[in-house]
C-alpha positions in Angstrom: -66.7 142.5 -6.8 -66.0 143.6 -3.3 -69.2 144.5 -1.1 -68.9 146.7 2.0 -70.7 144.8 4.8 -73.7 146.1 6.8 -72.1 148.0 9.7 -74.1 146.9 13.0 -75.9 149.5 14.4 -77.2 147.4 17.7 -76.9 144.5 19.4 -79.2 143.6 22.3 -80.7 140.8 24.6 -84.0 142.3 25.6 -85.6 141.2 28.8 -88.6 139.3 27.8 -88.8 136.4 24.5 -89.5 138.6 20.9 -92.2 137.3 18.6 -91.5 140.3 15.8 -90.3 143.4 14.9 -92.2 146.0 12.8 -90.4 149.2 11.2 -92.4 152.6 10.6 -92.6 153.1 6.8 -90.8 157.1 7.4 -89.4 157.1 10.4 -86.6 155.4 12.2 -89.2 153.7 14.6 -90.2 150.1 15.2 -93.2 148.3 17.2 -91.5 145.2 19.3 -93.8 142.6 20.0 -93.2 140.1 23.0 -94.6 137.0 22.8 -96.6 138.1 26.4 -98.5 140.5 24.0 -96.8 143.0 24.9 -95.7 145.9 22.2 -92.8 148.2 22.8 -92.3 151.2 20.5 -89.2 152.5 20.5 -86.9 155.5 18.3 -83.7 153.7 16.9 -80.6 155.6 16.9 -77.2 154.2 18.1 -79.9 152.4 20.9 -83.5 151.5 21.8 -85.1 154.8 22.9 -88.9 153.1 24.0 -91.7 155.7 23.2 -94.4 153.8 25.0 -95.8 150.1 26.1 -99.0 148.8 24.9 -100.5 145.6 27.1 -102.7 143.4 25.4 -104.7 140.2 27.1 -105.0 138.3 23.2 -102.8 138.3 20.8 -101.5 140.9 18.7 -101.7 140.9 15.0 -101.0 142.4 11.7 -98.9 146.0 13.7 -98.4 148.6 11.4 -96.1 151.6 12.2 -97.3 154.9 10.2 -95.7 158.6 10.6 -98.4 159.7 13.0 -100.3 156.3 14.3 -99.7 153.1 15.0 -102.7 149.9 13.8 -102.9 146.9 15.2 -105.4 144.0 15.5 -106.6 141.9 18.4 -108.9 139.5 17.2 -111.5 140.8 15.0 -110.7 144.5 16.8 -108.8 147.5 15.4 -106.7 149.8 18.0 -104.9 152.9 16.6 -102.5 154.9 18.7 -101.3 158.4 18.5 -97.7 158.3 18.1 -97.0 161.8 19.8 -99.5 161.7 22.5 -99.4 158.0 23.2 -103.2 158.2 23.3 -105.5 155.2 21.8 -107.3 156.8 19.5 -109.4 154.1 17.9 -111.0 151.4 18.9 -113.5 149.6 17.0 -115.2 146.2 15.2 -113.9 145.4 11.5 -115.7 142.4 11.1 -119.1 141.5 12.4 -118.1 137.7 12.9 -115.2 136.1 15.2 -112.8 134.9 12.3 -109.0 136.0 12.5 -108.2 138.8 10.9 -105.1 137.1 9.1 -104.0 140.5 6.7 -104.8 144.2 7.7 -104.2 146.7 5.0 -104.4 150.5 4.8 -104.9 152.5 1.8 -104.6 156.0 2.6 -106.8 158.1 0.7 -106.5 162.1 0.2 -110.1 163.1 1.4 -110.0 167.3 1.3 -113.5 167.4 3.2 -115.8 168.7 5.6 -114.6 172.3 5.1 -118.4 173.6 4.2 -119.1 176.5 7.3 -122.3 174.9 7.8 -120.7 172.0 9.4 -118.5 173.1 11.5 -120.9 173.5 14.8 -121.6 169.9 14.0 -117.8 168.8 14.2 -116.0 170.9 17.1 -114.4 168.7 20.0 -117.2 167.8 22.2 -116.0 168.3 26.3 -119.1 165.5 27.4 -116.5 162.3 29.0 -118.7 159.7 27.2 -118.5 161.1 24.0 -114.2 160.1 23.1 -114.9 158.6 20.0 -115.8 162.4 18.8 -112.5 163.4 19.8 -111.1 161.1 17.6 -113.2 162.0 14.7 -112.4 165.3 15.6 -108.4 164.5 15.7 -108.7 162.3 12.3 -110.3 165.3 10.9 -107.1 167.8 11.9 -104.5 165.8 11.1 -106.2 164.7 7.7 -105.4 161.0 8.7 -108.3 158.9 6.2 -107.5 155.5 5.4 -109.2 152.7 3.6 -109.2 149.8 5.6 -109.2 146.5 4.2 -109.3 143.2 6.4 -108.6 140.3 5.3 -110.3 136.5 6.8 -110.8 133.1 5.3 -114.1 133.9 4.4 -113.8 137.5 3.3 -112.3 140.9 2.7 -114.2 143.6 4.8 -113.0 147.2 4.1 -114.7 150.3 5.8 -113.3 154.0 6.3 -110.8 155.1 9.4 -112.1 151.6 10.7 -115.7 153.5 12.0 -117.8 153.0 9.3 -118.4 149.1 7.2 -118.4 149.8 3.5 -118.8 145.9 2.4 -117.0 143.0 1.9 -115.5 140.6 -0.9 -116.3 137.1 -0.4 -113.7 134.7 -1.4 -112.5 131.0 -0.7 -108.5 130.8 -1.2 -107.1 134.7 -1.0 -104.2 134.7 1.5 -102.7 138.0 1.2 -103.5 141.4 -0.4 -101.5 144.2 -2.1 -102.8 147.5 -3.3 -100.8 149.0 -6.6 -102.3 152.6 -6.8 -106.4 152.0 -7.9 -105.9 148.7 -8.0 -106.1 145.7 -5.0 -104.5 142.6 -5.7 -105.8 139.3 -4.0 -103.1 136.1 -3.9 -104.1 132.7 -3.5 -101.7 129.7 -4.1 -102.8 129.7 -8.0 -104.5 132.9 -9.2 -104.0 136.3 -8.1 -108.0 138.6 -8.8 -107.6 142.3 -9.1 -109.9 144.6 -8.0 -110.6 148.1 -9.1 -110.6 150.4 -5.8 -110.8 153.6 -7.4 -114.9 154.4 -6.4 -113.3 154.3 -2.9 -110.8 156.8 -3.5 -113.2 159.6 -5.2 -113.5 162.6 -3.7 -117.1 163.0 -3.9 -117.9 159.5 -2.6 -114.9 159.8 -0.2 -116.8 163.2 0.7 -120.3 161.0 1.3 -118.4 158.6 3.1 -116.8 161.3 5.9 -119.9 162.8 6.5 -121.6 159.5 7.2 -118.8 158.3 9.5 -119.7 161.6 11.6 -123.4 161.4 11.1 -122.9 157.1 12.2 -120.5 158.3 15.5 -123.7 161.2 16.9 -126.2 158.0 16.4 -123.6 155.8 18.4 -123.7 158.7 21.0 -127.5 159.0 20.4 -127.7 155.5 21.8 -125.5 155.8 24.3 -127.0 158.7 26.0 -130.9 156.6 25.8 -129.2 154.2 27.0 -127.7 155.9 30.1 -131.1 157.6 30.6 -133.0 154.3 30.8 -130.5 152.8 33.2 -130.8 155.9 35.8 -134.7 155.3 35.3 -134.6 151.8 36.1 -133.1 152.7 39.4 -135.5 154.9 40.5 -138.4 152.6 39.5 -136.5 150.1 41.2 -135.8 152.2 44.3 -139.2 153.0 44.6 -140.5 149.8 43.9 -138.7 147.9 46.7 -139.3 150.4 49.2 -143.0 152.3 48.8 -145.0 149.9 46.4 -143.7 146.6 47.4 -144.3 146.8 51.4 -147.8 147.9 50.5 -149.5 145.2 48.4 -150.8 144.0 51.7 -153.8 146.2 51.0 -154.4 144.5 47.6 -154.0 145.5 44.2 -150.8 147.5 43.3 -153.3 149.9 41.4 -155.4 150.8 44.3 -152.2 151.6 46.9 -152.9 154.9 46.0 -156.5 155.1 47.1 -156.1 153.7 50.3 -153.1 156.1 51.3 -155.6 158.8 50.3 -158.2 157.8 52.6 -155.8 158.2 55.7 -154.9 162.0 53.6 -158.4 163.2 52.9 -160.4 161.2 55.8 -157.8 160.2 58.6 -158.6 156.5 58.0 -155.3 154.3 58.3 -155.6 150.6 57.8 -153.7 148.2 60.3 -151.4 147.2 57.4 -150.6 151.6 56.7 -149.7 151.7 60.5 -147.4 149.1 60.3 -145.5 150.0 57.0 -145.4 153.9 58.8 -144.1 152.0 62.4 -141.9 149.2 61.1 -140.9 150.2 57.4 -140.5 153.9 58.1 -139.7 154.9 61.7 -136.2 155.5 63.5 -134.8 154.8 59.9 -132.5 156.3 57.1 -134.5 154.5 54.4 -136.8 157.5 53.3 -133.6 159.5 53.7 -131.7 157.3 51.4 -134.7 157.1 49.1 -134.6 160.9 48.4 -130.9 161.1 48.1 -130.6 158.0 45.7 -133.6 159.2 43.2 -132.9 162.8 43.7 -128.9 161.9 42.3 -130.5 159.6 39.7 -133.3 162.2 38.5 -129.7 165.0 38.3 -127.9 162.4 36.3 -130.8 162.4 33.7 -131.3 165.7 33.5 -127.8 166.3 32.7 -127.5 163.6 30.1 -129.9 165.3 28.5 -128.9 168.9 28.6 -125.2 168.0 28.2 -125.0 165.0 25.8 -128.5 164.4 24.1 -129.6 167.5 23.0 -126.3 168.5 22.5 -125.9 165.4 19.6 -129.1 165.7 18.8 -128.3 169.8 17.4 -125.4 168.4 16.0 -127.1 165.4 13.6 -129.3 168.1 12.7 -127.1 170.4 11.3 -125.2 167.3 9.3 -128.8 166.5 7.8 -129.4 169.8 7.0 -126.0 169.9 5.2 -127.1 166.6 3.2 -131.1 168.0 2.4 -129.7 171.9 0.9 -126.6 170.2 -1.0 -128.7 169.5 -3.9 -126.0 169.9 -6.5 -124.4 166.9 -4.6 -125.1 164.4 -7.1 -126.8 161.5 -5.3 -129.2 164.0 -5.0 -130.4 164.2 -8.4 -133.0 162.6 -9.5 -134.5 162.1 -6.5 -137.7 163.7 -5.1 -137.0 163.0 -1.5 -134.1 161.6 0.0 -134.2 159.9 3.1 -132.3 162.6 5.4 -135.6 164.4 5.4 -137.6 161.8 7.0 -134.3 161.2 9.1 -134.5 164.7 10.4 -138.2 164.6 11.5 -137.5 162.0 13.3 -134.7 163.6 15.2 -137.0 166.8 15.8 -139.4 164.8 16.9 -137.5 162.9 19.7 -135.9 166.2 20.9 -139.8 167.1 21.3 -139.8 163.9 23.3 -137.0 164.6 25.6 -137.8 168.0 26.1 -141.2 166.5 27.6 -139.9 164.0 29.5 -137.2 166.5 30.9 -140.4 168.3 32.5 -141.7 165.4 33.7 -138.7 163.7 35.2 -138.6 167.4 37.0 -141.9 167.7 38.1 -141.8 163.7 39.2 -138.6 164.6 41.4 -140.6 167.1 43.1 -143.7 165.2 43.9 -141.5 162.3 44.8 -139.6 164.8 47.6 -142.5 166.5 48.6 -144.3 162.6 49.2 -141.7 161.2 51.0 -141.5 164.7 53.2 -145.1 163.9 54.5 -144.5 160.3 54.5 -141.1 161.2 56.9 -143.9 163.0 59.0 -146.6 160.0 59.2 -143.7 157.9 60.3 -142.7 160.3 63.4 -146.7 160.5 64.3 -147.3 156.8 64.0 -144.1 155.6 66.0 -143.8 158.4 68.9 -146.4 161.2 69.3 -144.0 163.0 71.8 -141.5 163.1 68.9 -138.5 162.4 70.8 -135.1 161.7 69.2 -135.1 159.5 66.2 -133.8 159.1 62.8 -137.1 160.6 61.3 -137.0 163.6 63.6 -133.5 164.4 62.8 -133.4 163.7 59.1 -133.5 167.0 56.5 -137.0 166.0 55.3 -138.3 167.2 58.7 -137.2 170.8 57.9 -139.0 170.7 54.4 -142.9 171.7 54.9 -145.0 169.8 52.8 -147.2 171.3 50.1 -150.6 169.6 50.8 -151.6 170.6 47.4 -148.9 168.9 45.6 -149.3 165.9 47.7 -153.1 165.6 47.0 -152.2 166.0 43.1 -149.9 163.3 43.1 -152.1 160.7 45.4 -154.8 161.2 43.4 -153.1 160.3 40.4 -152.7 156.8 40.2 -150.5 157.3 36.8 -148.8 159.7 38.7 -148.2 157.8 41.7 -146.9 154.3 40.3 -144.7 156.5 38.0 -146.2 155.3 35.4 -145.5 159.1 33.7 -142.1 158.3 33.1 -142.4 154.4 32.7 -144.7 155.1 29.2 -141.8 156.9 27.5 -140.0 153.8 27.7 -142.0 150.9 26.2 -140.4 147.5 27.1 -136.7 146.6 27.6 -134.2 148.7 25.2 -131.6 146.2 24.3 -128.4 147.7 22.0 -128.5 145.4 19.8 -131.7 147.5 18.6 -130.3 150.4 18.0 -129.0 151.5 14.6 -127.2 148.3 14.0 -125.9 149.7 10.0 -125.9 153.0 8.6 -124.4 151.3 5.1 -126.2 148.8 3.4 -123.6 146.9 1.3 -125.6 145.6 -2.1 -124.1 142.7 -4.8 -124.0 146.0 -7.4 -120.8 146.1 -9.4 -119.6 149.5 -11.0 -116.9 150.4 -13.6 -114.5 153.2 -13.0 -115.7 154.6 -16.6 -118.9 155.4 -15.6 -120.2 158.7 -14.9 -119.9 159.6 -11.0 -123.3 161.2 -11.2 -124.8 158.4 -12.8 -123.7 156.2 -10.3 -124.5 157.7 -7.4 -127.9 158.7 -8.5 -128.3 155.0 -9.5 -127.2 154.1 -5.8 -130.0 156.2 -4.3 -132.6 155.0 -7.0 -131.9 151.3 -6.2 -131.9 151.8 -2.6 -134.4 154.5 -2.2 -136.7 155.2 -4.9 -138.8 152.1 -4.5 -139.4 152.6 -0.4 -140.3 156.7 -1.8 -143.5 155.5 -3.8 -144.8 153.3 -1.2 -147.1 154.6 1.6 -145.5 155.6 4.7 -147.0 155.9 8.2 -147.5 158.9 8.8 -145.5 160.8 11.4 -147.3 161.1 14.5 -148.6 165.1 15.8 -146.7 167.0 18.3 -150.4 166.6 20.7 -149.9 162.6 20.2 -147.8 160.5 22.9 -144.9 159.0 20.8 -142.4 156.8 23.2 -138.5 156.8 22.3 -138.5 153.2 21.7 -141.4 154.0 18.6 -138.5 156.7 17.6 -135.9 154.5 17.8 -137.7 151.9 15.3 -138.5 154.4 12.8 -135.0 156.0 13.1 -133.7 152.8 12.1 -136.2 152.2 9.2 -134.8 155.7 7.7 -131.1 154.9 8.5 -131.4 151.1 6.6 -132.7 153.1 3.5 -129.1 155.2 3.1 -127.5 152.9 1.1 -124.5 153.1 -1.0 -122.8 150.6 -3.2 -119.2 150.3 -3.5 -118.6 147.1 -4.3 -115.1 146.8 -6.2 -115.1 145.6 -9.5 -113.4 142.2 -10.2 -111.3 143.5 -13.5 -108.9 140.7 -13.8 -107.8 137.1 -12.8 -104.3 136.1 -13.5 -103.3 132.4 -13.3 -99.8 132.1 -11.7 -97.8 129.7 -9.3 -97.4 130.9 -5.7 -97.7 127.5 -3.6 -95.5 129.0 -1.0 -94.8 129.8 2.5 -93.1 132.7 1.6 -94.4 136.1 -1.0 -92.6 139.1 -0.7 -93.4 142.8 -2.3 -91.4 145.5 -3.5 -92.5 149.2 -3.0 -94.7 150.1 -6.2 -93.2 152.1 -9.1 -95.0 153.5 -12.2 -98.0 151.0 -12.1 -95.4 148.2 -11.2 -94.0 146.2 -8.5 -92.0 143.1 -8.0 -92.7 139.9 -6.4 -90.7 137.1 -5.2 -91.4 134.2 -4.0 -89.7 131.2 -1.9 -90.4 127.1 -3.7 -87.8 124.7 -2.6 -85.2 127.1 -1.3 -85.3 129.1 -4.2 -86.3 132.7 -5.2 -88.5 133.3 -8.3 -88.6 136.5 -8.7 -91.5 138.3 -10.9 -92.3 141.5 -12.3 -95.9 143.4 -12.5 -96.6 145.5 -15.4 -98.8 146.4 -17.9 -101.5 144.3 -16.6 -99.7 140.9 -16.5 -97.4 139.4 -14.1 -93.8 138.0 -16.0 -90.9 136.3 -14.7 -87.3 137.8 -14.2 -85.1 134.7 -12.6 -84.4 132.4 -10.3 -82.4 132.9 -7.3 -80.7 129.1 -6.2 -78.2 129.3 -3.1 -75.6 126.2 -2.6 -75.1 125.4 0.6 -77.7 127.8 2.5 -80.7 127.7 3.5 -83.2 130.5 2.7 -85.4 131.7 6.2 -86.6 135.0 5.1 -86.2 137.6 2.5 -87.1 141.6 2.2 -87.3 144.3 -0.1 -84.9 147.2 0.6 -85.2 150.4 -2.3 -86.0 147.6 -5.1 -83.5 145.1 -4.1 -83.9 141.8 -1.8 -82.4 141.4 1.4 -81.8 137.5 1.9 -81.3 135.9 5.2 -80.2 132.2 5.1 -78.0 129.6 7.8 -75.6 126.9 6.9 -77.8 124.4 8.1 -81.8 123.3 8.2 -82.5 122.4 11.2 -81.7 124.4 14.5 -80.8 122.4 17.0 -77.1 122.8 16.6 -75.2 125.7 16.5 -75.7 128.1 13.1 -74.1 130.6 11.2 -76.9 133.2 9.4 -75.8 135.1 6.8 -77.9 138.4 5.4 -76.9 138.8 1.4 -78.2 140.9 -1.4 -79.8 139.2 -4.1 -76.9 139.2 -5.9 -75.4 136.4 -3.5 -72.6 138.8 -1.6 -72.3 138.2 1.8 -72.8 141.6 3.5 -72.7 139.7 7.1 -72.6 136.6 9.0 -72.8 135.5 12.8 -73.4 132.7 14.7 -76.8 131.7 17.0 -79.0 128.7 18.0 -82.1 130.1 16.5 -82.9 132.5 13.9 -86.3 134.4 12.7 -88.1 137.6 11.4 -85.7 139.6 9.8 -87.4 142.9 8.3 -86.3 145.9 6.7 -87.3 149.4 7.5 -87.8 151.8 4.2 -85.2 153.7 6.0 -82.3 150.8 5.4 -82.3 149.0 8.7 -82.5 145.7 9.0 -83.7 144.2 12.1 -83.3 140.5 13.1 -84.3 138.1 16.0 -81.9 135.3 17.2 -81.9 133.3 19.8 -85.3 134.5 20.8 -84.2 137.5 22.9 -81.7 138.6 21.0 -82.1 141.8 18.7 -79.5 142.8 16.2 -80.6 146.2 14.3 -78.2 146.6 11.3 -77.6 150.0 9.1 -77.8 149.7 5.2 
């Protein structure tokens, strides 16, 4: 019977070497990649109409073209790009280790959440610049984008929601690719394929769980952030200061008795050899006290509007999530259970916006007493270096119009706590390094659960397993408001609460099929009523199998004379088969693209041949002589 050929649609040599071509599953748009990691996305019509160009420095793996984003891996990373806006969206981690991520896929799951009043002042936009992740929630959220995200190493299958927060992982020792058939994930290795029951993932009330803590884990990341950012600013002014005030005066001895001796020369006029020469050579005719005032004074600003703008702002915002979580008790991980651990979470939160709002005071008061000291030391330096105060830098420098409040001055001289800023240094005990904070919100445990069980039983039995034990066992009490408690003891006990919300969604391994699939080649129809067809490539031929009813079983055998088999695709439940007249590729070859009933739809001739793939929209797309792109029409 007759055939009508593919009609071309496009015929191009692009600019730079292709590596691949990847088609959007609904629209007539496709992600070229160049093999300078470079990705092109482009409209297809009767030509190339490029979107936008994405510039990677590693390779680019595993591109998947959606309606509304686009995924792709580099290394062990996860970007996702608007497709309207252009805009990165997501960036983020999905495996802790550095193994190549050799399979990305995404199950989209239908997650009607977060629409409780309650929460919405916890999930607005936020307008603070170091806060764009929240956007992103905040866009996911709109555009009810939710996918289950399952990576795939030679070690393991990680999977976590939206790629923000880590649900768990499968270990395994042969899987090479994965396919997901409705509540079900399939996992091929050369001689077995293990399916998995997904369907705990894909429940709304655990899918509900999981949203909130992917908000609830994105404020903590902010959280750090913004401790983070304050602890850097004070490190600068203790550093500052350091350098310039309490390092040129150890001459007089101890660094705790500096203080003592400059208020001797306040209260008594005595002044030490070693005072006049740090007031003559440290201080006079220079900017440095000038500098001083202006670098702290910027640095004391940046901390107070971290913490009006970004700290407290997440910190109101965690609170009203935990509040959702503690007065939801018909949720059912809730019952049960005597306390949860969001209770204990949210004391701790109150209890480090107690600290903050302290240490805002004090950063306020300290930037006043450091202004008003270096004001009188501006002063000591103009006495001690020219009693006729002629022209200098002293003289003319803005401190010299500020009067100094004696008072003030006398308070903070005194106070040797006060005056080695040793105030500010005690709400930060020791170094904060990230890797302390908040390192897991999810505690993956080896618990299997069937789909038959009753959702309130399991999730009560989550809570119990993780929780229940830590509940009866005595707990340091949380320290009084009138009790000094430092952010870094906060921090600890914050993490101690957060390692206790655990929940286990491990998939249950339901079935193991023994089958044949030694091959380079596996290819995968579109599923269909709990069914789907497989084909794979052995010895230039095409076994083709069916899924159903539990059980894999095979259709035919495909065997082309005189061809040679390079790639094949599924296109509305039939293959596409590309093959050459010859082998090898050294000589000059004629490719033919055929249905899987062996009709030729079309042939041409090239050097080199690879990738062809096949949108869901009937194009066909094909790479020849490495810069050559042909786009054919169905």
């Amino acid at each position: 019977m007759e055939t009508q050929s593919f009609s071309p649609m496009l015929d191009r040599v692009m600019a730079q070497e292709i590596q691949s071509v990847s088609w959007s599953k609904t629209m007539d748009v496709c992600a070229i990649l160049y093999v300078n990691n470079q990705l092109e996305i482009c409209r297809v019509s009767e030509q190339l109409q490029r979107m936008f160009i994405i510039q990677e420095d590693d390779v680019i793996s595993n591109i998947i073209v959606e309606s509304m984003f686009l995924a792709y891996n580099v290394a062990n990373k996860l970007y996702i790009y608007h497709l309207a806006s252009h805009q990165k969206i997501i960036q983020s981690t999905l495996i802790k280790n550095s193994d190549k991520i050799t399979q990305m896929l995404l199950v989209q799951v239908n997650a009607k959440i977060i629409k409780e009043q309650e929460l919405q002042a916890a999930i607005i936009p936020l307008s603070t610049t170091n806060l764009k992740n929240w956007q992103n929630l905040c866009f996911l959220k709109q555009q009810q984008i939710n996918n289950i995200i399952f990576s795939l190493t030679n070690k393991q299958i990680a999977y976590n929601f939206n790629g923000i927060l880590h649900l768990g992982e499968i270990e395994h020792k042969s899987i090479t690719q994965l396919f997901q058939l409705e509540n079900e994930l399939h996992c091929f290795s050369n001689s077995f394929v293990e399916i998995y029951d997904i369907g705990l993932l894909k429940h709304q009330q655990i899918l509900k769980y999981i949203q909130q803590l992917s908000y609830l884990n994105e404020l903590l990341c902010f959280l750090k952030t913004s401790i983070l950012l304050i602890n850097t600013q004070l490190q600068d002014i203790f550093k500052c200061y350091q350098l310039n005030i309490i390092g040129p005066l150890v001459a007089f001895g101890p660094q705790e008795t500096i203080n003592y001796h400059i208020l001797q020369f306040y209260q008594k006029g005595n002044c030490p050899q070693e005072l006049v020469q740090f007031f003559q050579k440290e201080l006079y005719n220079t900017k440095i006290l000038q500098k001083m005032d202006d670098n702290i004074t910027n640095s004391f600003n940046n901390i107070q509007e971290i913490i009006q703008d970004s700290l407290m702002n997440v910190l109101s915002r965690i609170l009203i999530i935990l509040n959702f979580f503690i007065q939801s008790k018909n949720m059912p991980f809730y019952q049960g259970l005597h306390k949860t651990p969001f209770e204990e979470l949210k004391q701790t939160i109150q209890n480090i916006q107690k600290v903050f709002s302290r240490f805002q005071i004090e950063c306020h008061q300290t930037k006043l007493h450091l202004r008003n000291f270096f004001v009188w030391l501006n002063l000591c330096a103009i006495k001690a270096g020219n009693e006729q105060e002629v022209e200098c830098e002293n003289v003319n420098s803005p401190l010299n119009k500020i009067e100094v409040d004696l008072s003030k001055l006398f308070d903070f001289l005194k106070d040797n706590h006060l005056f080695q800023l040793k105030n500010l240094q005690c709400f930060y005990q020791e170094k904060i390094a990230p890797k302390t904070f908040f390192t897991k919100i999810v505690i993956q445990k080896n618990v299997e659960f069937k789909q038959t069980e009753n959702i309130t039983k399991i999730l009560k039995n989550v809570f119990k397993d993780s929780y229940m034990d830590n509940i009866q066992q005595k707990q340091s009490k949380i320290e009084q408001e009138d009790t000094f408690v430092t952010v870094n003891s906060l921090v600890r006990q914050l993490q101690n609460y957060l390692d206790k919300i655990a929940i286990n969604l491990k998939p249950q391994l339901i079935n193991k099929i023994n089958i044949d699939l030694s091959s380079s080649i596996i290819r995968f129809s579109e599923q269909s009523e709990n069914s789907y067809m497989l084909s794979v490539l052995v010895n230039n031929s095409i076994i083709q199998y069916i899924y159903q009813l539990k059980s894999f079983q095979q259709l035919n055998q495909i065997q082309f004379n005189n061809k040679y088999i390079k790639e094949l695709q599924y296109f509305d439940g039939k293959l596409i088969i590309l093959s050459t007249n010859q082998q090898e590729n050294q000589q000059q070859l004629i490719a033919y693209i055929s249905s899987e009933d062996l009709e030729t739809q079309n042939k041409f001739e090239c050097h080199s041949i690879k990738d062809l793939q096949v949108s869901k929209k009937g194009l066909i797309s094909i790479i020849i002589d490495s810069k050559k792109l042909i786009i054919l029409s169905i």
